[in-house]
DSSP file (Angstrom, degrees, kcal/mol; ACC not computed):
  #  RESIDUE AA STRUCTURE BP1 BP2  ACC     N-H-->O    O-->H-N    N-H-->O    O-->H-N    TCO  KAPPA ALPHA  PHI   PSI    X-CA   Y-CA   Z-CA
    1    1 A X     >        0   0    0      0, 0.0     4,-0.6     0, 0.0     0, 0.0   0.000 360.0 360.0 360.0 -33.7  104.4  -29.0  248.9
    2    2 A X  H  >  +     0   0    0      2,-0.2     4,-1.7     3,-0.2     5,-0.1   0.526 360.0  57.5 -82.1 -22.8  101.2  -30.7  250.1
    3    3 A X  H >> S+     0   0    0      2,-0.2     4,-2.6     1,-0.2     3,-0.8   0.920 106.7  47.3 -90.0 -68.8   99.6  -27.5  250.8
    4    4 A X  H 3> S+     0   0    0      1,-0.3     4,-1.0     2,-0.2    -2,-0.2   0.558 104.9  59.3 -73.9   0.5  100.0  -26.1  247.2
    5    5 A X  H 3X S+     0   0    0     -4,-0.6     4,-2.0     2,-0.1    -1,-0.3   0.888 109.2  41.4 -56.7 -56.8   98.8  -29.0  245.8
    6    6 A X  H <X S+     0   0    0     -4,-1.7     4,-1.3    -3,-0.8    -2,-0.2   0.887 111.8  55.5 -66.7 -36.8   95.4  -28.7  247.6
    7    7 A X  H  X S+     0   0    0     -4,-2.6     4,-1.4     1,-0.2    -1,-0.2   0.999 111.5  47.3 -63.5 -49.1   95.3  -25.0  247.0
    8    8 A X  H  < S+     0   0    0     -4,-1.0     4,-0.3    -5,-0.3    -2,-0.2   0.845 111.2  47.0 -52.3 -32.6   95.8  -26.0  243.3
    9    9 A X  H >X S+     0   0    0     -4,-2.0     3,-3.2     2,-0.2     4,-1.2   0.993 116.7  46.8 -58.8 -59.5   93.1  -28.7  243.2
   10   10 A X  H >X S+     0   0    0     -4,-1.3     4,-0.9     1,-0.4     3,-0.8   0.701 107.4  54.8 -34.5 -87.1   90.7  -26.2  245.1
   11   11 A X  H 3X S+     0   0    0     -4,-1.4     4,-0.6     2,-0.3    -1,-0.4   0.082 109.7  48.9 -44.6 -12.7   91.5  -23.4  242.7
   12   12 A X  H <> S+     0   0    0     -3,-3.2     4,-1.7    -2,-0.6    -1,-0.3   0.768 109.7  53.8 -66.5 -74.7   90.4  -25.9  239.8
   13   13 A X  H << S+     0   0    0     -4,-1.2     4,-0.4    -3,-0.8    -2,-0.3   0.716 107.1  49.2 -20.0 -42.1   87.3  -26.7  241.6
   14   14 A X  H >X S+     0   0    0     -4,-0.9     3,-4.2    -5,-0.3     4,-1.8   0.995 107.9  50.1 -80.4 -70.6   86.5  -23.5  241.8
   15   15 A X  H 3X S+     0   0    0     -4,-0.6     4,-0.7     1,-0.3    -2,-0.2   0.699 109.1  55.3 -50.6 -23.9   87.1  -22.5  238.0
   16   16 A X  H 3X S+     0   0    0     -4,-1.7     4,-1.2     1,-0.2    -1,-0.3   0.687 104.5  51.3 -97.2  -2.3   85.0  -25.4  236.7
   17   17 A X  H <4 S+     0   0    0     -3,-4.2    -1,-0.2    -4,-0.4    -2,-0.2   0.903 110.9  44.6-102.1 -22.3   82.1  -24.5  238.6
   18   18 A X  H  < S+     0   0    0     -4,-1.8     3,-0.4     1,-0.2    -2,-0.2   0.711 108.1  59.7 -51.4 -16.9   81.9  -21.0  237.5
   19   19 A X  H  < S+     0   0    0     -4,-0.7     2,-2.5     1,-0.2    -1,-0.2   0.974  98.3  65.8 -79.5 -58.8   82.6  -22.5  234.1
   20   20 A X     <  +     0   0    0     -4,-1.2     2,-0.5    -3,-0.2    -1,-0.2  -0.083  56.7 145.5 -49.4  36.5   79.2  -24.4  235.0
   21   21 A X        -     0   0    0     -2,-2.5     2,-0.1    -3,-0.4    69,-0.1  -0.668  60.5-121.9 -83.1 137.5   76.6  -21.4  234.9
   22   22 A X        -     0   0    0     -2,-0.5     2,-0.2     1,-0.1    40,-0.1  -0.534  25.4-117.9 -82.3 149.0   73.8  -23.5  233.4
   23   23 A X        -     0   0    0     -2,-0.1     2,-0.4     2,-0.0    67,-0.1  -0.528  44.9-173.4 -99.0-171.3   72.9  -21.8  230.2
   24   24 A X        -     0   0    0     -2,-0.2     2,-0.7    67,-0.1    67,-0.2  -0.958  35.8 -96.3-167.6 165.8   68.9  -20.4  230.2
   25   25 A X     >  -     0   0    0     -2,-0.4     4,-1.2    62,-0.3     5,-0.2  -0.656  27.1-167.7-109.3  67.8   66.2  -19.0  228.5
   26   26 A X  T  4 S+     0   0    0     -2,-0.7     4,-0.4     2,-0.2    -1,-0.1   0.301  86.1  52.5 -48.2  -8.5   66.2  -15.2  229.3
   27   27 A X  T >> S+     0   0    0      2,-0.2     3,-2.7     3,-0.1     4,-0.6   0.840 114.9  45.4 -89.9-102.1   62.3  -14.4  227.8
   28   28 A X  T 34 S+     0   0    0      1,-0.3     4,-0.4     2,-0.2    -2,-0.2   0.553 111.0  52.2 -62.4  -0.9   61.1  -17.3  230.0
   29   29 A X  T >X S+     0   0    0     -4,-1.2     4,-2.1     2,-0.2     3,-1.9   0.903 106.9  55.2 -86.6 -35.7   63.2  -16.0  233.2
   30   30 A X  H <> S+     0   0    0     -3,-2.7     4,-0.9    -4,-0.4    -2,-0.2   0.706 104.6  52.2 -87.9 -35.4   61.7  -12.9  232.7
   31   31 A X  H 3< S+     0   0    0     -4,-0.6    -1,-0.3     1,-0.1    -2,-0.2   0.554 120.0  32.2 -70.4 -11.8   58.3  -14.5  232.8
   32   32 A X  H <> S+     0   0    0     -3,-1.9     4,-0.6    -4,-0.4     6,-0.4   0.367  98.7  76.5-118.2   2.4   58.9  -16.3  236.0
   33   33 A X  H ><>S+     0   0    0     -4,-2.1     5,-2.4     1,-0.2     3,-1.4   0.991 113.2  31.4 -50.5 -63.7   61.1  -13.6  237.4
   34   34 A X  T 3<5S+     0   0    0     -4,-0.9    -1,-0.2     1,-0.3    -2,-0.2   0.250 115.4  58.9 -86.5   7.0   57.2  -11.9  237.8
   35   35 A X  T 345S+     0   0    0      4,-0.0    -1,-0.3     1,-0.0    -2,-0.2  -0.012 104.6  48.2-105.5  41.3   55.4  -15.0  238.4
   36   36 A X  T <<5S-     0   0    0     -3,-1.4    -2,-0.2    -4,-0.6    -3,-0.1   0.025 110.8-123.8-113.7  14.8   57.4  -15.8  241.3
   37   37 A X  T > 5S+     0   0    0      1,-0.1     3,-0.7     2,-0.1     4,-0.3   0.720  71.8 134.1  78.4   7.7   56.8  -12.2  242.5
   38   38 A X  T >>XS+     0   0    0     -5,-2.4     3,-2.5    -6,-0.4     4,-2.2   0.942  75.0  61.9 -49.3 -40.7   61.2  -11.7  242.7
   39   39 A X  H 3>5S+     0   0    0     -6,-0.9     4,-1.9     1,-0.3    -1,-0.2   0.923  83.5  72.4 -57.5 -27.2   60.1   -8.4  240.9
   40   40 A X  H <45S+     0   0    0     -3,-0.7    -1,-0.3     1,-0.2    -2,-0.2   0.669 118.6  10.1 -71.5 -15.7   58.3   -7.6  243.9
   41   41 A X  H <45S+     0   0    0     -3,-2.5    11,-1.2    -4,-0.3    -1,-0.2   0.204 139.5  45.0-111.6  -7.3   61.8   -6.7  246.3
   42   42 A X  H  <5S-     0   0    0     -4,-2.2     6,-3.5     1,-0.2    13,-0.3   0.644 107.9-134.2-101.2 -32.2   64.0   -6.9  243.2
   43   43 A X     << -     0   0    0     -4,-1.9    -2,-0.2    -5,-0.5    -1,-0.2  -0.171  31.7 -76.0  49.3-169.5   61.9   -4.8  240.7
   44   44 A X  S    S+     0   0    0      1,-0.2    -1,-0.1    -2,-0.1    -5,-0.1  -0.195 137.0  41.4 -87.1  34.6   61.0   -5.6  237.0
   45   45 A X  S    S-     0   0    0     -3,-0.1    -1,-0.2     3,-0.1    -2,-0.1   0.045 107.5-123.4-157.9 -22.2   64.4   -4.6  235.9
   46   46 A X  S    S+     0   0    0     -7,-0.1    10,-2.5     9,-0.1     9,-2.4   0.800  75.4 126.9  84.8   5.2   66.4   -6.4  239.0
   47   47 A X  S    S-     0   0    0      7,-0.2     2,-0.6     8,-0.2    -4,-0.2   0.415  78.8-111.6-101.6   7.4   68.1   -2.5  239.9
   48   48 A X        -     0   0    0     -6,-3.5     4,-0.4     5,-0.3     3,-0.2  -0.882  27.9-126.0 119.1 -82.5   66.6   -3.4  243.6
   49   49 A X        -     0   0    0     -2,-0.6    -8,-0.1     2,-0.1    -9,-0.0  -0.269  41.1 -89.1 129.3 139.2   64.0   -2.3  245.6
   50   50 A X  S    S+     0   0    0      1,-0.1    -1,-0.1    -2,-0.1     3,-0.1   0.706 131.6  40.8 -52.1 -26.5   63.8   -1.0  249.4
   51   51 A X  S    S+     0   0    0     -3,-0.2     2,-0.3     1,-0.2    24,-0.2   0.836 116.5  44.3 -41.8 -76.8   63.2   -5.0  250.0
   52   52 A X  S    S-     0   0    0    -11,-1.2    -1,-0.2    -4,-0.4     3,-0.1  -0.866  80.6-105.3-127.1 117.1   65.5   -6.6  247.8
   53   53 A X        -     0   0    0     -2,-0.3     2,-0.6     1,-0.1    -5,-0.3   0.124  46.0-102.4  -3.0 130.7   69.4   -6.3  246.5
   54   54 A X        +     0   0    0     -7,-0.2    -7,-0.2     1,-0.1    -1,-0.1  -0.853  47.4 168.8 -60.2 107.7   70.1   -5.0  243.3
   55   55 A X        +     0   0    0     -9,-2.4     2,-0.2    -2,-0.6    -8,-0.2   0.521  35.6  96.7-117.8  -7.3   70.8   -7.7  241.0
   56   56 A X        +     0   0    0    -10,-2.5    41,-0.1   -14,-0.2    44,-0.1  -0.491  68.3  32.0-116.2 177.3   70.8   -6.5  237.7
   57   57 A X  S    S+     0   0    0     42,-0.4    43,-0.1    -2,-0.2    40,-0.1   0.968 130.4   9.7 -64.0 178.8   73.3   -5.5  235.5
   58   58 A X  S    S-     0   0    0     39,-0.3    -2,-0.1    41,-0.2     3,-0.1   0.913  83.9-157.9  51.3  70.7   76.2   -7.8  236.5
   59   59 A X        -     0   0    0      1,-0.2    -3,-0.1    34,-0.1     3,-0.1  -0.193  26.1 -96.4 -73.3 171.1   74.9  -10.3  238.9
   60   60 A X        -     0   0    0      1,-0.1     2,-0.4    -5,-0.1    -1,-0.2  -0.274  66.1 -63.3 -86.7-176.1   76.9  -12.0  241.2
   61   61 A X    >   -     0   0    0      1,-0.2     3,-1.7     3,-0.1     4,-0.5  -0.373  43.9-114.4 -92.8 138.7   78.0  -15.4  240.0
   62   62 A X  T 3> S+     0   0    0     -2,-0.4     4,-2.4     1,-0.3     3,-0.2   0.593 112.9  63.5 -26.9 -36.9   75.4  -18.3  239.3
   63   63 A X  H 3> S+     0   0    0      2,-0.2     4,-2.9     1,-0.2    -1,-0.3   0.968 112.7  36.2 -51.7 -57.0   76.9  -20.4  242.3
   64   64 A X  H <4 S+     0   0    0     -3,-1.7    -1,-0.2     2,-0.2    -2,-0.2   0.431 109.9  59.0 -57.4 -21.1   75.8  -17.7  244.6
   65   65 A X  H  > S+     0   0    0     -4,-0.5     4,-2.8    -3,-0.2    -2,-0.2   0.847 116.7  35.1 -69.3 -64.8   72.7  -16.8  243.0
   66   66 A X  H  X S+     0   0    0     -4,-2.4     4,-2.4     1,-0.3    -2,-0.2   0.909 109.9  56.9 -59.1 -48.0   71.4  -20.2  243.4
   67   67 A X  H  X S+     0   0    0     -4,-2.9     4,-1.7    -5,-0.2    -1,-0.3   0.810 111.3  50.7 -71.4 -26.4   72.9  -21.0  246.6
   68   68 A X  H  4 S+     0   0    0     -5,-0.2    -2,-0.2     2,-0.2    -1,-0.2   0.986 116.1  41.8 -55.6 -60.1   70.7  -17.5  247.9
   69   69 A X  H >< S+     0   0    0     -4,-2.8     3,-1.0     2,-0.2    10,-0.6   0.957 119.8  40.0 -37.8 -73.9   67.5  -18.7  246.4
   70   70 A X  H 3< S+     0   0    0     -4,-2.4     9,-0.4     1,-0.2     2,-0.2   0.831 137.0  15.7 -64.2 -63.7   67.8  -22.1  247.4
   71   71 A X  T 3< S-     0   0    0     -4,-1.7    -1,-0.2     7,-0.1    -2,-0.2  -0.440  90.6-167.6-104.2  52.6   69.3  -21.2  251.1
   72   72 A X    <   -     0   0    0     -3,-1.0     2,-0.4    -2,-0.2    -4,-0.1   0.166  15.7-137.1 -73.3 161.4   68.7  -17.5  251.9
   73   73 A X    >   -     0   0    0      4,-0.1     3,-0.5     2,-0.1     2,-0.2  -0.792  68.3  -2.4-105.5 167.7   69.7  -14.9  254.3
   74   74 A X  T 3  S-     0   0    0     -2,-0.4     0, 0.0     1,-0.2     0, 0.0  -0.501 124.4 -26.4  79.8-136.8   67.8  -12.3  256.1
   75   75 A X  T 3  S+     0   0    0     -2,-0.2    -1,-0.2   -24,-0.2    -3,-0.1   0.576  95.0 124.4 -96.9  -8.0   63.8  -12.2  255.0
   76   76 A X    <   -     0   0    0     -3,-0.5     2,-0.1   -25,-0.1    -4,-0.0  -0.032  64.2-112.3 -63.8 155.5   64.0  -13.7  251.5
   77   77 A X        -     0   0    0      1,-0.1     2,-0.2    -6,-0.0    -5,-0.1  -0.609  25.1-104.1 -81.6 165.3   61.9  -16.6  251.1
   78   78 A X        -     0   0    0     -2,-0.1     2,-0.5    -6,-0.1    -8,-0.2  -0.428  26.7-161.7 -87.4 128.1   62.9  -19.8  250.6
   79   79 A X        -     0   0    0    -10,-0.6    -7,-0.1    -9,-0.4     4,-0.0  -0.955  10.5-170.1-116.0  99.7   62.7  -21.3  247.0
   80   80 A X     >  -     0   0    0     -2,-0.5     4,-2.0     1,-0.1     3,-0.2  -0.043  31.8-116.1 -69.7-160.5   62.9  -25.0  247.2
   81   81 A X  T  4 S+     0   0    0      2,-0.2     4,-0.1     1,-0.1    -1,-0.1   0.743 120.6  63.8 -97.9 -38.4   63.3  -27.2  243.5
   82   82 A X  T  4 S+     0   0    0      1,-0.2    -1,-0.1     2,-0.2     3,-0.0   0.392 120.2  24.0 -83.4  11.9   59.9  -28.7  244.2
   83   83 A X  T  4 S+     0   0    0     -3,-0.2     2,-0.7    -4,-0.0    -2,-0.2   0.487 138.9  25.2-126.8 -57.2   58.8  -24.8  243.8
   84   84 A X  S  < S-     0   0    0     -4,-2.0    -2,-0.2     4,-0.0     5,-0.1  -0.712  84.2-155.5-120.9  92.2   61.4  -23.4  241.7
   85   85 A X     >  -     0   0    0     -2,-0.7     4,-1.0    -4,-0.1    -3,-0.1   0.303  28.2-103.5 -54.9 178.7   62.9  -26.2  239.6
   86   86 A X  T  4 S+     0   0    0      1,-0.2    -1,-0.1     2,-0.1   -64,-0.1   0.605 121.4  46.5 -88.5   7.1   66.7  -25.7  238.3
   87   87 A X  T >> S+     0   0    0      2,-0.1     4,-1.5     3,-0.1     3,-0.6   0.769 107.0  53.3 -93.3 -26.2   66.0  -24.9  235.0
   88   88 A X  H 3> S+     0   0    0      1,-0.3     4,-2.2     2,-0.2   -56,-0.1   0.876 118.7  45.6 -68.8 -25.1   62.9  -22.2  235.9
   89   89 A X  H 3< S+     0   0    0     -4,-1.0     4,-0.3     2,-0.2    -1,-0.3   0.420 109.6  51.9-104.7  13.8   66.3  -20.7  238.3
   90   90 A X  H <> S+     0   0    0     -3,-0.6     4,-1.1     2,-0.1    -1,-0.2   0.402 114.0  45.5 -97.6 -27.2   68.9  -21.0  235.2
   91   91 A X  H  X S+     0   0    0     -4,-1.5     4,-2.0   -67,-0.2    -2,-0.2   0.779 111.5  47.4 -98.1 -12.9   66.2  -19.0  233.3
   92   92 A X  H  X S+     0   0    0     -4,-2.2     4,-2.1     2,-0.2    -3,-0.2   0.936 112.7  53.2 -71.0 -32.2   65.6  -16.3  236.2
   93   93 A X  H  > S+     0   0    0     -4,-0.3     4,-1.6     2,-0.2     5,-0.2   0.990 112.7  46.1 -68.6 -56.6   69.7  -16.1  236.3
   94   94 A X  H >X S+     0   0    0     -4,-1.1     3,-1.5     2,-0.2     4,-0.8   0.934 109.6  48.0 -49.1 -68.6   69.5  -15.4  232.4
   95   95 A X  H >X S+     0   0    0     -4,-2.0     4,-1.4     1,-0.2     3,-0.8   0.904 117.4  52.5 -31.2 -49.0   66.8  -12.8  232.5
   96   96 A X  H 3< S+     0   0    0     -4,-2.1     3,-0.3     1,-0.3    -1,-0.2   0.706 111.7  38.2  -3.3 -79.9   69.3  -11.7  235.3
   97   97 A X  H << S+     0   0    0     -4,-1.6    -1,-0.3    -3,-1.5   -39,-0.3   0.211 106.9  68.5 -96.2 -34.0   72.3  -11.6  233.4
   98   98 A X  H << S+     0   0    0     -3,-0.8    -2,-0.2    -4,-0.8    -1,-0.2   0.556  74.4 100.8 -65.7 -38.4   70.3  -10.2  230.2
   99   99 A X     <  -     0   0    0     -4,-1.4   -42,-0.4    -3,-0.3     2,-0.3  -0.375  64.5-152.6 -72.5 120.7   69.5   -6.5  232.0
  100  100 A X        -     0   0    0     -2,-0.2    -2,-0.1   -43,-0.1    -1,-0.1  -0.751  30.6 -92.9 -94.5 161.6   72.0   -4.1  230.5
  101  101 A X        -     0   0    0     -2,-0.3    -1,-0.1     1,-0.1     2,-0.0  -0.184  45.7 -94.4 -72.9 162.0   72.7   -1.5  232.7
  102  102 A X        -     0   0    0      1,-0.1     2,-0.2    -3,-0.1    -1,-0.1  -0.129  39.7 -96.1 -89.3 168.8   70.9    1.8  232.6
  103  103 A X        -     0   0    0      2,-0.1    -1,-0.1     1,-0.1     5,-0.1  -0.509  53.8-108.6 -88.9 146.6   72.0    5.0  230.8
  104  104 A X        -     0   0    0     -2,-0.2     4,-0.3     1,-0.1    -1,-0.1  -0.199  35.4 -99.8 -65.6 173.1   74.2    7.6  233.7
  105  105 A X  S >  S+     0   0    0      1,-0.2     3,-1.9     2,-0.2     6,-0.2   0.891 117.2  63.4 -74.6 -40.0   72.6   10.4  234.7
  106  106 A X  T 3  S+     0   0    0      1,-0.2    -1,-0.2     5,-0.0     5,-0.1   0.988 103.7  50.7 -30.4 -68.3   74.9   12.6  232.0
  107  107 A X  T 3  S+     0   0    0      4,-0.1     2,-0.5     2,-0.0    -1,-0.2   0.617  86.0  84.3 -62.7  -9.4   73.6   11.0  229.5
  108  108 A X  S X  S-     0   0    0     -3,-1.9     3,-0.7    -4,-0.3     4,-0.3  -0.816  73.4-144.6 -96.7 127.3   69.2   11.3  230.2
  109  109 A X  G >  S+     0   0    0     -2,-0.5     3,-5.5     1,-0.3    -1,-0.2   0.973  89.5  63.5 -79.1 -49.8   68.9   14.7  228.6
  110  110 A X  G 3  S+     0   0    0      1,-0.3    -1,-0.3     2,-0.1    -2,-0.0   0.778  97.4  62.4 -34.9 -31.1   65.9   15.9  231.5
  111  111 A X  G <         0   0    0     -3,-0.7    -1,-0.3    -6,-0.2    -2,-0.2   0.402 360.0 360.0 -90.6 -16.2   68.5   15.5  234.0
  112  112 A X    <         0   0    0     -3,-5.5    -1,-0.2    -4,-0.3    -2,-0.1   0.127 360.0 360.0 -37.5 360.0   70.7   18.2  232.4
């Protein structure tokens, strides 16, 4: 009984911090997306880079996005707050979040 109480709190925690994707200013992510040089392993669009993950369309979820920046693995650099506050990284996660995905290859007529 004890056990599936704590899975339920957990499982409540959980929901309410996905609930919490801070909301953001996708124009001004877009501007710091490329003055913090992301674009440069990411691309300008976020579809990802020999470098850098694909992050655009459908990023993963804001907890994990932040918690990458903030504490990454592998070569990325390190974004502290005192560099990249949390509102500048709630508007790169909008720009993010903003990229609609690109048209399939059916559909680009050259490609026929």
């Amino acid at each position: 009984m004890k056990k599936n109480i704590v899975a339920l709190i957990l499982a409540a925690a959980s929901c309410a911090a996905f609930a919490q994707t801070p909301s953001g200013d996708a124009a001004r992510g877009k501007s710091l997306f490329m003055k913090n040089i992301c674009w440069s392993c990411h691309g300008t669009e976020g579809h990802g880079e020999p470098y850098g993950p694909k992050l655009a369309p459908n990023p993963m979820p804001w907890e994990a996005f932040a918690h990458q920046v903030r504490q990454p693995r592998g070569t990325m650099p390190h974004y502290a707050p005192q560099f990249v506050s949390d509102r500048d990284l709630a508007d790169i996660y909008a720009y993010v979040a903003a990229i609609p995905a690109g048209k399939k290859a059916s559909e680009i007529p050259l490609l026929k």
